[in-house]
KEBA-703104 format. One record per residue (C-alpha): x, y, z; residue in three letters; residue number from 1. Coordinates in steps of 0.25 Angstrom, whole numbers, plus 2048, in hexadecimal, padded with zeros to 3 digits. Example, Ala and Ser with C-alpha at 12.3 -4.5 7.8 and 13.67 -1.06 7.14 Angstrom:
TORFI  px  py  pz res   n
TORFI 831 7EE 81F ALA   1
TORFI 837 7FC 81D SER   2
***
This chain:
TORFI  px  py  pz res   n
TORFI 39C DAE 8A0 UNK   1
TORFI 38E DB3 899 UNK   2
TORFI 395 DBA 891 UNK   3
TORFI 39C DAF 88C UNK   4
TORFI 38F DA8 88C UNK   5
TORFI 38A DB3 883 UNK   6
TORFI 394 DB2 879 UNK   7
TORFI 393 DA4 878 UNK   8
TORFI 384 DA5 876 UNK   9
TORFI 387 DB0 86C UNK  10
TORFI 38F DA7 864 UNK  11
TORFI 386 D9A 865 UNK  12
TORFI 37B DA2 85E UNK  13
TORFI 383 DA9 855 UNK  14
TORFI 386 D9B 84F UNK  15
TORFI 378 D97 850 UNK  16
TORFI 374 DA4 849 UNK  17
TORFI 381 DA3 83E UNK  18
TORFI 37C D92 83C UNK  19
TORFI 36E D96 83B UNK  20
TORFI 371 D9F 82D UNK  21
TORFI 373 D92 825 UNK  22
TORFI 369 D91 81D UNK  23
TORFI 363 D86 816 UNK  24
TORFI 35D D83 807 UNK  25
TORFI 355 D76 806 UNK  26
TORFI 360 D70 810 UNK  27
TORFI 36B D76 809 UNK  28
TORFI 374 D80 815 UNK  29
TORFI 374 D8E 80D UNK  30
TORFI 384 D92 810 UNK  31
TORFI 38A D9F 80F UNK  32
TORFI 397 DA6 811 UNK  33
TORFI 391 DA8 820 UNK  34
TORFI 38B D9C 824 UNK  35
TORFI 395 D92 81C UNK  36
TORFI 39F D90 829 UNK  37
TORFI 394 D8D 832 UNK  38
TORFI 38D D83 828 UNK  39
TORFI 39C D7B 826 UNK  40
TORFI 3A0 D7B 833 UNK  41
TORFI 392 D78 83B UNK  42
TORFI 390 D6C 831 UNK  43
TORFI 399 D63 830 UNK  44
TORFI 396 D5E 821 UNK  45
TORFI 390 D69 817 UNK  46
TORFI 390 D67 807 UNK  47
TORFI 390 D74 801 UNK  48
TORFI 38B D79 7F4 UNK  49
TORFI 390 D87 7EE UNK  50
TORFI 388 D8A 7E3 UNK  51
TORFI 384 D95 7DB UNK  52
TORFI 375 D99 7D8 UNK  53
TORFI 375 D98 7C8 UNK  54
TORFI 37D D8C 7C9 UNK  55
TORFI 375 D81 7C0 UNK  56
TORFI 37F D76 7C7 UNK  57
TORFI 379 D7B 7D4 UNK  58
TORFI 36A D7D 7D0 UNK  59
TORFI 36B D6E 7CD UNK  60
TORFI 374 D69 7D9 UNK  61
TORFI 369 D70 7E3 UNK  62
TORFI 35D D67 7E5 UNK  63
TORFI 367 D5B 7E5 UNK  64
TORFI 36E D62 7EF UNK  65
TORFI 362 D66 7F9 UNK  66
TORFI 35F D56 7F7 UNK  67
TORFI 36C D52 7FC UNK  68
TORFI 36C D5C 808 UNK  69
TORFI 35C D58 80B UNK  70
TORFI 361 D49 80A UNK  71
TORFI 36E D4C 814 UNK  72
TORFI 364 D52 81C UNK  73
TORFI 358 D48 81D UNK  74
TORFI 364 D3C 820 UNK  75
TORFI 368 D45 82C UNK  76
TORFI 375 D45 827 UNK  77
TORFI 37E D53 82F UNK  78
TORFI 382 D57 81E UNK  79
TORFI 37E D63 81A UNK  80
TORFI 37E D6A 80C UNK  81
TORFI 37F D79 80A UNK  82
TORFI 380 D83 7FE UNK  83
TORFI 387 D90 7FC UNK  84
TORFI 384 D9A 7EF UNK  85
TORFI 391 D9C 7EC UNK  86
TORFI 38D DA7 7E3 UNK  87
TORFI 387 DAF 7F2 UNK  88
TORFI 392 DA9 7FA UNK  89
TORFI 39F DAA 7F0 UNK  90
TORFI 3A9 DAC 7FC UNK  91
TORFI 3A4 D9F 803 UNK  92
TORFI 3A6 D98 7F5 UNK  93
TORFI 3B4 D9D 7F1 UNK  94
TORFI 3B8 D9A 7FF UNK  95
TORFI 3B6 D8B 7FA UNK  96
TORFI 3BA D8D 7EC UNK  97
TORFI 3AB D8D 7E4 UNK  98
TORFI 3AE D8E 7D6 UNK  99
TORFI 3A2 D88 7D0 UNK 100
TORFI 393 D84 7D3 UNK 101
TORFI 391 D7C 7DA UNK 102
TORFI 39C D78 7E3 UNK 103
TORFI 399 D6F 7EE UNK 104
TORFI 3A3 D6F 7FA UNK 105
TORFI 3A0 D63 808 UNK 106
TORFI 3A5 D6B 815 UNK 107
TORFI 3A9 D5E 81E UNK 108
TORFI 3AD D64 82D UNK 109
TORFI 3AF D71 825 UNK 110
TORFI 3B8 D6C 81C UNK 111
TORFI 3B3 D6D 80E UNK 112
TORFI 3B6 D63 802 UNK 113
TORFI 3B0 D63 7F3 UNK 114
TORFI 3A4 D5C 7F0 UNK 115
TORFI 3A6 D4F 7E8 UNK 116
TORFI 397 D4A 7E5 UNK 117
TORFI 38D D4A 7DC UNK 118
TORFI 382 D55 7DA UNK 119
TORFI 374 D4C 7DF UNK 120
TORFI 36F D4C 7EC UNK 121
TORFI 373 D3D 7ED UNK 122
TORFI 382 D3E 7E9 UNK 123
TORFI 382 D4B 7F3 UNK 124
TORFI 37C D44 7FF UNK 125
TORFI 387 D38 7FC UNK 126
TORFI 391 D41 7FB UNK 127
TORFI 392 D49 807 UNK 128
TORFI 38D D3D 80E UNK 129
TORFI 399 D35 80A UNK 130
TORFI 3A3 D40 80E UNK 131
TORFI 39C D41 81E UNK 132
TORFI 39C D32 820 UNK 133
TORFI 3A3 D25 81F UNK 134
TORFI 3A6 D20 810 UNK 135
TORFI 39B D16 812 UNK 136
TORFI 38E D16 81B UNK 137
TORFI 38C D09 824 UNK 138
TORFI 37F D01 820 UNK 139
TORFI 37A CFA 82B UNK 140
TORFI 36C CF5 824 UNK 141
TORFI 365 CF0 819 UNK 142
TORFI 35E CFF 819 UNK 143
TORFI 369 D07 819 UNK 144
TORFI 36F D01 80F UNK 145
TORFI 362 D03 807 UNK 146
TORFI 35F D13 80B UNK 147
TORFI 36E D16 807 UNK 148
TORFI 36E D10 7F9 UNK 149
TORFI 361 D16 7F9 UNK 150
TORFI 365 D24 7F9 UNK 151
TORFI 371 D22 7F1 UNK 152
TORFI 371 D24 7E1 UNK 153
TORFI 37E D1A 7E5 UNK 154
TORFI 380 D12 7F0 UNK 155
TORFI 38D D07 7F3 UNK 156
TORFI 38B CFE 7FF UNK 157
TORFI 397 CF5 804 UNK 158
TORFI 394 CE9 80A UNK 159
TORFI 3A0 CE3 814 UNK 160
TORFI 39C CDA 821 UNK 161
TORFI 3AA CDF 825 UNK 162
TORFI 3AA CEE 823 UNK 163
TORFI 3B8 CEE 828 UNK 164
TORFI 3BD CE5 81E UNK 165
TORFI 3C6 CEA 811 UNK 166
TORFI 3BA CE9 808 UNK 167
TORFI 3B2 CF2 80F UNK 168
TORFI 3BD CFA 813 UNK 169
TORFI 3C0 CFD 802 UNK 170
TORFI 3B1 CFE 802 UNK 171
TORFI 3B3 D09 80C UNK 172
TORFI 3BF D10 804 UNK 173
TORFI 3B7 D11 7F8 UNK 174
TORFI 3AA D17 7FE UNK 175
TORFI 3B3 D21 805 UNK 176
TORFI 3B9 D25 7F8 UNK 177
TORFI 3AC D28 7F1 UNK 178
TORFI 3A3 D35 7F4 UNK 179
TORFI 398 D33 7EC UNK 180
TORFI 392 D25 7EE UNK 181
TORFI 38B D21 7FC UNK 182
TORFI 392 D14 803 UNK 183
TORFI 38E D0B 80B UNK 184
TORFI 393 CFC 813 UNK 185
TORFI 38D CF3 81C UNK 186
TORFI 391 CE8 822 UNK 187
TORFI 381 CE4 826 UNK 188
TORFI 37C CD4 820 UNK 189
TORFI 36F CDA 81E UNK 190
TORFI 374 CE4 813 UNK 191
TORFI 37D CD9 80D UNK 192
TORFI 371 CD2 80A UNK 193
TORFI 368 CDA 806 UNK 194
TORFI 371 CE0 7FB UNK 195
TORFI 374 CD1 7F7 UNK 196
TORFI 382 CD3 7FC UNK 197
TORFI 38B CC6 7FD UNK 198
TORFI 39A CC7 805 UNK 199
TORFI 3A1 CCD 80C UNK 200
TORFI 3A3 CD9 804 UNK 201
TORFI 39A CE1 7FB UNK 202
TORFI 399 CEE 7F4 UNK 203
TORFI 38A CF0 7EE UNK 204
TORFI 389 CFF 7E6 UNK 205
TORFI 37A D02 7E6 UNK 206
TORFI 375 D0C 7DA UNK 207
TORFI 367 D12 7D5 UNK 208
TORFI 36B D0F 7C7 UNK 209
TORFI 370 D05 7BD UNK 210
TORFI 370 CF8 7C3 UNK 211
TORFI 370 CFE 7D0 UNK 212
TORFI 37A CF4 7D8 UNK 213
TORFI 387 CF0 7D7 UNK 214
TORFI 38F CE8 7DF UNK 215
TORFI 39E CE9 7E0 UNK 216
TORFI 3A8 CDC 7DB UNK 217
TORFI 3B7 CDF 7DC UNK 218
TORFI 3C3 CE0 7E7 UNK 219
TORFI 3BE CE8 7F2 UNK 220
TORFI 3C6 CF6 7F1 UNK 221
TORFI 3C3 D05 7F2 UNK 222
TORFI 3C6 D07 7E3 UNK 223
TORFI 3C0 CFC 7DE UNK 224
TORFI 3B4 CFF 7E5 UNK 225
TORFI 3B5 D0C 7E2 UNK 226
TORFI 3B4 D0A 7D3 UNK 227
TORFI 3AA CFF 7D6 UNK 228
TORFI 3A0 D0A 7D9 UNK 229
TORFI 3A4 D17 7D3 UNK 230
TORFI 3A1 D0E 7C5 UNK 231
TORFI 394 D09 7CB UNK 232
TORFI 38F D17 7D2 UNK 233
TORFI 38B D1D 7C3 UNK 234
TORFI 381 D18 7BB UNK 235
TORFI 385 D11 7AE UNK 236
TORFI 380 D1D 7A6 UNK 237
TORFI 381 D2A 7B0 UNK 238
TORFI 378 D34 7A9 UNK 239
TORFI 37D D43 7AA UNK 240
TORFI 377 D4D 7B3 UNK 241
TORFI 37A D58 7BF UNK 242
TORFI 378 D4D 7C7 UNK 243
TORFI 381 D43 7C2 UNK 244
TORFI 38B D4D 7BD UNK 245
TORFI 394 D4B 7CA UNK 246
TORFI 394 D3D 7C8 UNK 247
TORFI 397 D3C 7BA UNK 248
TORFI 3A3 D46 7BA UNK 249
TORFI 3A8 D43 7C9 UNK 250
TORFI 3A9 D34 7C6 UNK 251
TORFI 3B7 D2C 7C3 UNK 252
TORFI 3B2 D28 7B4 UNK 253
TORFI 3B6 D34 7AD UNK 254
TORFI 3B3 D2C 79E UNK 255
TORFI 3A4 D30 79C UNK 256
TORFI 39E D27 792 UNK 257
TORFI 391 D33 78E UNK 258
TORFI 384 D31 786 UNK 259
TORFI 37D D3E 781 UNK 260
TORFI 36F D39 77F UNK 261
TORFI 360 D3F 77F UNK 262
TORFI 359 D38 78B UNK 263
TORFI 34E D3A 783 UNK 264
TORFI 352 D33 776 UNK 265
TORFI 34C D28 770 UNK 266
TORFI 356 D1E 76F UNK 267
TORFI 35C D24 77C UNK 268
TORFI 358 D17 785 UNK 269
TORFI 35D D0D 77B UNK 270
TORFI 36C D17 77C UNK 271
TORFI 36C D18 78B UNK 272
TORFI 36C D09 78C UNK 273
TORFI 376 D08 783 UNK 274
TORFI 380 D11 788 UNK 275
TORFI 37C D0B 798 UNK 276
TORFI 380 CFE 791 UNK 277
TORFI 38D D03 78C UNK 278
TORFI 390 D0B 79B UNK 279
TORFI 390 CFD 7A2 UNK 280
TORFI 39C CF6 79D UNK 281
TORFI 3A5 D05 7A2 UNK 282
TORFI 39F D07 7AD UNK 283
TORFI 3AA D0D 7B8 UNK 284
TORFI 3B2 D12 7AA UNK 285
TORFI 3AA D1A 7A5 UNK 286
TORFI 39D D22 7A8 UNK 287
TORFI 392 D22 79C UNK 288
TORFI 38A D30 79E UNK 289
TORFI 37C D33 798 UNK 290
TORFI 37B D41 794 UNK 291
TORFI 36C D46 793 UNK 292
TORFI 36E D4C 784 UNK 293
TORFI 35E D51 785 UNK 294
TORFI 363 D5A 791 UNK 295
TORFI 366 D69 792 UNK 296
TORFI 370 D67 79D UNK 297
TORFI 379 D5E 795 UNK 298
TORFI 379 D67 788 UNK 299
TORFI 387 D6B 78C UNK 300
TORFI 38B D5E 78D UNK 301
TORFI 38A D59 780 UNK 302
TORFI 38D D68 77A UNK 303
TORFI 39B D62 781 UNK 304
TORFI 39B D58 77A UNK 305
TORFI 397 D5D 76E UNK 306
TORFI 389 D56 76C UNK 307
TORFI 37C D5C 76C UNK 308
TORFI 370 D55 76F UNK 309
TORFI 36C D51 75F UNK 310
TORFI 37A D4A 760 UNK 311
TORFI 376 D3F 76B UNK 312
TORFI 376 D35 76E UNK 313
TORFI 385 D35 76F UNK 314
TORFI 38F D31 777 UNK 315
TORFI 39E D37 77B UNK 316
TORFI 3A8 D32 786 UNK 317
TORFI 3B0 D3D 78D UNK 318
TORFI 3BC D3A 797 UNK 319
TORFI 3BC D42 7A1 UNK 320
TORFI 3CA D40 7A5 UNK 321
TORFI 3CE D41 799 UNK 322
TORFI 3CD D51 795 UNK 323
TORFI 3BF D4E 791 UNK 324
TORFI 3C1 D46 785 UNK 325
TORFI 3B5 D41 77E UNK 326
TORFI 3B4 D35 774 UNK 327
TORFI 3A7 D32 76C UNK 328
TORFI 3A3 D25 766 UNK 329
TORFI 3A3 D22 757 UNK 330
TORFI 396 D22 755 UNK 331
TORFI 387 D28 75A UNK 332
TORFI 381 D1A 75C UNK 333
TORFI 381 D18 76C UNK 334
TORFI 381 D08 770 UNK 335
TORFI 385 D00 77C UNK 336
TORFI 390 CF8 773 UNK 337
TORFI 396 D05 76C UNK 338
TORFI 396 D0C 779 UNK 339
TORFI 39E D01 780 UNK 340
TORFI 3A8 D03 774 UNK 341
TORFI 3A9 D11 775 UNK 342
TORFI 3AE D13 783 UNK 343
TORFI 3B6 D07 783 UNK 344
TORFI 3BE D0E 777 UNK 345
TORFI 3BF D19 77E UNK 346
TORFI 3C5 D13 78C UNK 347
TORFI 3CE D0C 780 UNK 348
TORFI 3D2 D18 77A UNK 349
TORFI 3CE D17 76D UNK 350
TORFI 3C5 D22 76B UNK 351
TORFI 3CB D2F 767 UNK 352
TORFI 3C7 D3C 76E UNK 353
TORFI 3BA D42 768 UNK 354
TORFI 3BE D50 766 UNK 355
TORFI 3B0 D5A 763 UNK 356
TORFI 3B2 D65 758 UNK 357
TORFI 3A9 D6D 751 UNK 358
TORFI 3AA D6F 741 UNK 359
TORFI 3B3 D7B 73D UNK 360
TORFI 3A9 D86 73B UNK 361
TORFI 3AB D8E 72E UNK 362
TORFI 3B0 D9A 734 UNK 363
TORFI 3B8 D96 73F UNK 364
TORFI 3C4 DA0 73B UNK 365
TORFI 3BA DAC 737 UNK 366
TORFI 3BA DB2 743 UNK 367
TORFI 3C8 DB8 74B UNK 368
TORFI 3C5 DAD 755 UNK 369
TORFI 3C5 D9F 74E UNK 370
TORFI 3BB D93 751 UNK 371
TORFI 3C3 D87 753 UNK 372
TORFI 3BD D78 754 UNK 373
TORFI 3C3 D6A 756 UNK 374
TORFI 3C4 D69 747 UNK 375
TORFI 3CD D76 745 UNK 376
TORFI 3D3 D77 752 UNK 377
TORFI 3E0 D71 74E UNK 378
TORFI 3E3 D78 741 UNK 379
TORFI 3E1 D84 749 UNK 380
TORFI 3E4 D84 757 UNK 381
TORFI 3F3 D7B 753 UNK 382
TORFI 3F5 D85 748 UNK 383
TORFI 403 D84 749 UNK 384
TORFI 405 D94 742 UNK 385
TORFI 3FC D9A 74C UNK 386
TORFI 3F9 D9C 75A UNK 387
TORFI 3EA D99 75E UNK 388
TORFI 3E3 D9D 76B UNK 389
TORFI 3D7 D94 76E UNK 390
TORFI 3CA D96 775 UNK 391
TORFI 3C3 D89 77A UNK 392
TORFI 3B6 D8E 77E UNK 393
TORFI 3A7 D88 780 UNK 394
TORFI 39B D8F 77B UNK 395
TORFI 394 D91 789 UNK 396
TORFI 3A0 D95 78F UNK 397
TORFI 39D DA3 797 UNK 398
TORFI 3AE DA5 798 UNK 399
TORFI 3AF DA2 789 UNK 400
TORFI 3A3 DAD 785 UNK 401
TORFI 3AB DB7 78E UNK 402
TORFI 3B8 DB4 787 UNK 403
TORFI 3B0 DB4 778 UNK 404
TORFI 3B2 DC4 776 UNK 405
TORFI 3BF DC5 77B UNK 406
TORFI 3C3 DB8 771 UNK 407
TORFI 3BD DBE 764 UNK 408
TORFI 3C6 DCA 767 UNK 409
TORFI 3D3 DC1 769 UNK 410
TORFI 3D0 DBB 75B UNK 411
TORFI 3CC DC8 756 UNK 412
TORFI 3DB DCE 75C UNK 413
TORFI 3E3 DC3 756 UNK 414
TORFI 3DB DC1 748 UNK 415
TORFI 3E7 DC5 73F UNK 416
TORFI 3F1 DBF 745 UNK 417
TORFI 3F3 DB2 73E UNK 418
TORFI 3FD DAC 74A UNK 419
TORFI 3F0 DAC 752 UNK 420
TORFI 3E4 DA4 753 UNK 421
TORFI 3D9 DA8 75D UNK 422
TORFI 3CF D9D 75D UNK 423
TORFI 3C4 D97 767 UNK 424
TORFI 3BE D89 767 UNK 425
TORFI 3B0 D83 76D UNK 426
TORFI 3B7 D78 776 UNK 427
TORFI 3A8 D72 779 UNK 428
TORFI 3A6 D6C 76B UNK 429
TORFI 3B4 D6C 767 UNK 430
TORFI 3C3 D65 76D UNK 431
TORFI 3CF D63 76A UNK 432
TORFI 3D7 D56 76E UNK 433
TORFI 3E3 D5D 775 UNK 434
TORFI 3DB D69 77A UNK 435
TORFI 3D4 D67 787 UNK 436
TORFI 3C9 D73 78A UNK 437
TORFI 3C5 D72 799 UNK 438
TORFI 3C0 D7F 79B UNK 439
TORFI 3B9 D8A 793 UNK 440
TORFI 3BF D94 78D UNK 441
TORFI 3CE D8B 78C UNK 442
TORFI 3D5 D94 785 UNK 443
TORFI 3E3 D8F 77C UNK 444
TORFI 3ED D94 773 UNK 445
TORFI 3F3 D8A 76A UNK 446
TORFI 401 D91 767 UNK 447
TORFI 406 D8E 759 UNK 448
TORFI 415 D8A 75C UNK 449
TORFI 40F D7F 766 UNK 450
TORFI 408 D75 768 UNK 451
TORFI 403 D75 776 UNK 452
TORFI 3F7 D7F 779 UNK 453
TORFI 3F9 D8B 783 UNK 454
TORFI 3EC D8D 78E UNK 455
TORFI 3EA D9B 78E UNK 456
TORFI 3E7 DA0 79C UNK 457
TORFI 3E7 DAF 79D UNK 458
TORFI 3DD DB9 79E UNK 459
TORFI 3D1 DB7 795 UNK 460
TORFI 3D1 DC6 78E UNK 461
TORFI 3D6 DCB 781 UNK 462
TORFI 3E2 DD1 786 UNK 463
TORFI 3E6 DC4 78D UNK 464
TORFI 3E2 DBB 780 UNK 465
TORFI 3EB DC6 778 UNK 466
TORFI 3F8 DC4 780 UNK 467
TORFI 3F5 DB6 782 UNK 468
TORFI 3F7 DB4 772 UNK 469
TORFI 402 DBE 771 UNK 470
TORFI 40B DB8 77A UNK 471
TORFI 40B DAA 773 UNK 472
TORFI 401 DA4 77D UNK 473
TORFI 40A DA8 788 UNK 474
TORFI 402 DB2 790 UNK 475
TORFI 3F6 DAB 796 UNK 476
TORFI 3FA DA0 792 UNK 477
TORFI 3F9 D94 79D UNK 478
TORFI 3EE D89 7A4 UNK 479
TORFI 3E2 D8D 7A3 UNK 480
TORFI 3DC D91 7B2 UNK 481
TORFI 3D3 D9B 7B1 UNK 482
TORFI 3C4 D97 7B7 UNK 483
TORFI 3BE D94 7A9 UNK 484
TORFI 3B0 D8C 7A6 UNK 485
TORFI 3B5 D80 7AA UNK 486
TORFI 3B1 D73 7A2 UNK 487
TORFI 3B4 D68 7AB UNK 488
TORFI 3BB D5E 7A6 UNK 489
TORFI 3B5 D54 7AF UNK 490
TORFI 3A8 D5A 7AA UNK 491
TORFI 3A2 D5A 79D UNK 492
TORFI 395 D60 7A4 UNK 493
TORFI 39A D6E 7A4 UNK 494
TORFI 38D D77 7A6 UNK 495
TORFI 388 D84 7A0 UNK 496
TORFI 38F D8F 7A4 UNK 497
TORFI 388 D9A 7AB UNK 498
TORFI 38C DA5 7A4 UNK 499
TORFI 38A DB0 7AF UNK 500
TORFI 38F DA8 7BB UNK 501
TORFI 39D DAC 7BE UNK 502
TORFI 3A0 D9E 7C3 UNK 503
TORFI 39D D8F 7BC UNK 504
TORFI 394 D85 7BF UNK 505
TORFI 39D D79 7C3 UNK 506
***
């Protein structure tokens, strides 16, 4: 019998000893390949982070992160947060299928889902919050009410004397739906009043911006309340950041009304008042989106869109459901009353495509490899006496710098033949209507008795390129589903590549 004690003993400390291992980092559980198990199972909710050192994505999610896990903490909630260096523990991260930084996993009772919130320390709190208790929190007073619109950037409180009735019951359905806002009902006479509440039935969406109420009017069901506050929940113009990136690109508006615009212009105030003007009458339709033209971080962006900083104020709609497509306004003046016309044309469909290209450079065809733009693209790539193999490729690509050598000698390999045309084409500042680029490089070849295009997805080497074009287009030839630099199409924000990391930022 002491024996059995013994062992018994032995084991209780040897969980002690093994639980004890877990680390923390300004509230954060530092998680490894050896303590991982021990952390899931002892806790019952634990949103992890697998990052990466270098990651800028994770440098800038950290301090919001400690906030969140600090906030959890001083409200005494049983949530925990912990982090993982994917890059130390790459067993633990492709056991869970990590393929870019930072990925955020919630372990519920050891079961693990995607994370689906936002990157600020509020929109984390909410989120885990919303998936460990019920879709809205019972307010039972006039401070509770207060303390939780309070904290919240966002805040929906239902107002039902019957909590049981079908209103509150849609009410419910709808806040149980929706991962990102906090909810709450009450029933209480002191909180109808204080918030000015008449009825039976209200729903009252509380806000630290715009006109900071609104109060919902409509039949009571989980759609429509639903949509009542996801086109409330977003200010009229969402200014883009790392913070509000999630909400932006995560939302159900995929038609993004964007102004480039130098905070620091002059006429910058009068501009921003305009184009808030012009937001109001789509809001739920479409999301207007500043875009800081005076910032470093958003260089990219407008290199995407073909602008540079001397080019703004400007604006350009892009529909995100819709393969990217951009359109662009006649003309540079920006007013409430033209904007309003713009986008209305656009949900009309009456504004063509605006398709970027670059002017044809003198010497496109000098070299073996030729430069094509929007402007050439056609009388080159549909040549109907010539096969034509296309590189798509973005400047800052680190895949399309590798392939660059190997490119030069395919052209070089294939200059005299007059049946074949090895070409390449900067698909950031130029596009072409029925070629869609998703990823960098997208390579094609545009057969001359044909006129559908043939993705090519063999090896990147000379050999593989070579046999590629000697077989018609036929050996290679298929999807594309290699792990390229991808640029998201539900992203126009695609980050600087960090050259000498084997895996992307995400």
């Amino acid at each position: 019998m002491k024996s059995l004690f013994a062992v018994l003993a032995a084991l209780c400390i040897a969980h002690v000893f093994v639980t004890a291992e877990i680390k923390e980092d300004e509230g954060v559980l530092v998680l490894t390949t050896e303590n991982f198990d021990d952390a899931v199972k002892d806790n019952d909710y634990v949103l992890v982070e697998f990052y990466a050192p270098w990651c800028g994505h994770c440098k800038a999610l950290a301090p919001e992160y400690v906030k969140a896990a600090e906030k959890l903490k001083s409200d005494g909630s049983d949530i925990k947060l912990g982090k993982v260096d994917a890059t130390e523990e790459s067993e633990l991260a492709g056991k869970f299928g990590v393929r870019g930084y930072p990925t955020l996993k919630f372990f519920k009772k050891g079961k693990d889902t995607e994370y689906g919130g936002g990157r600020t320390a509020d929109s984390i709190v909410s989120w885990v919050l919303k998936k460990t208790g019920p879709p809205a929190k019972t307010i039972e007073t006039v401070d509770d009410a207060e303390k939780s619109a309070a904290d919240q950037e966002v805040y929906v409180l239902g107002f039902f004397k019957n909590v049981e009735s079908d209103e509150a019951k849609a009410f419910m359905e709808a806040a149980d739906g929706m991962d990102g806002i906090v909810f709450g009902i009450t029933s209480k006479d002191d909180v109808f009043s204080h918030y000015d509440v008449k009825g039976d039935s209200a729903v009252v969406l509380l806000k630290k911006f715009d006109e900071g109420r609104n109060d919902f009017s409509g039949d009571y069901t989980a759609d429509n309340l639903s949509l009542f506050v996801k086109a409330n929940s977003l200010p009229l113009v969402i200014e883009f950041s790392e913070e509000t990136a999630q909400k932006i690109f995560g939302g159900d508006i995929k038609k993004h009304n964007l102004l480039f615009m130098d905070k620091e212009a002059e006429n910058y105030k009068t501009v921003r008042e305009a184009f808030n003007e012009a937001a109001v009458g789509f809001k739920g339709e479409v999301l207007f989106v500043l875009i800081d033209a005076g910032s470093e971080d958003n260089e990219r962006i407008l290199d995407f869109f073909g602008l540079k900083k001397d080019n703004t104020p400007a604006v350009r709609l892009i529909n995100l459901a819709e393969d990217m497509t951009k359109y662009k306004p006649e003309g540079d003046e920006i007013t409430a009353e033209n904007q309003k016309a713009f986008v209305q044309s656009v949900l009309d469909g009456k504004v063509k495509p605006h398709l970027m290209s670059q002017d044809i450079p003198e010497d496109w065809d000098k070299e073996p490899v030729k430069v094509l733009v929007g402007k050439n693209f056609e009388e080159v790539a549909l040549d109907k006496t010539k096969d034509v193999l296309v590189e798509f490729y973005a400047p800052w690509c680190g895949h399309c710098k590798q392939l660059a050598p190997i490119w030069d000698e395919l052209g070089a390999k294939f200059e005299d033949r007059d049946d074949i045309v090895v070409a390449k084409m900067d698909a950031t500042t130029n596009e072409i209507e029925h070629v869609k680029v998703h990823s960098f490089p997208t390579i094609k070849y545009f057969p001359k008795d044909s006129d559908t295009a043939v993705d090519y997805n063999g090896a990147r080497t000379l050999d593989g390129f070579v046999k590629f074009l000697e077989s018609g287009g036929k050996d290679g030839a298929g999807p594309s589903d290699e792990d390229f630099d991808d640029m998201d199409d539900e992203d126009y924000d695609d980050e600087e590549e960090e050259e000498e990391q084997k895996k992307d930022e995400l």
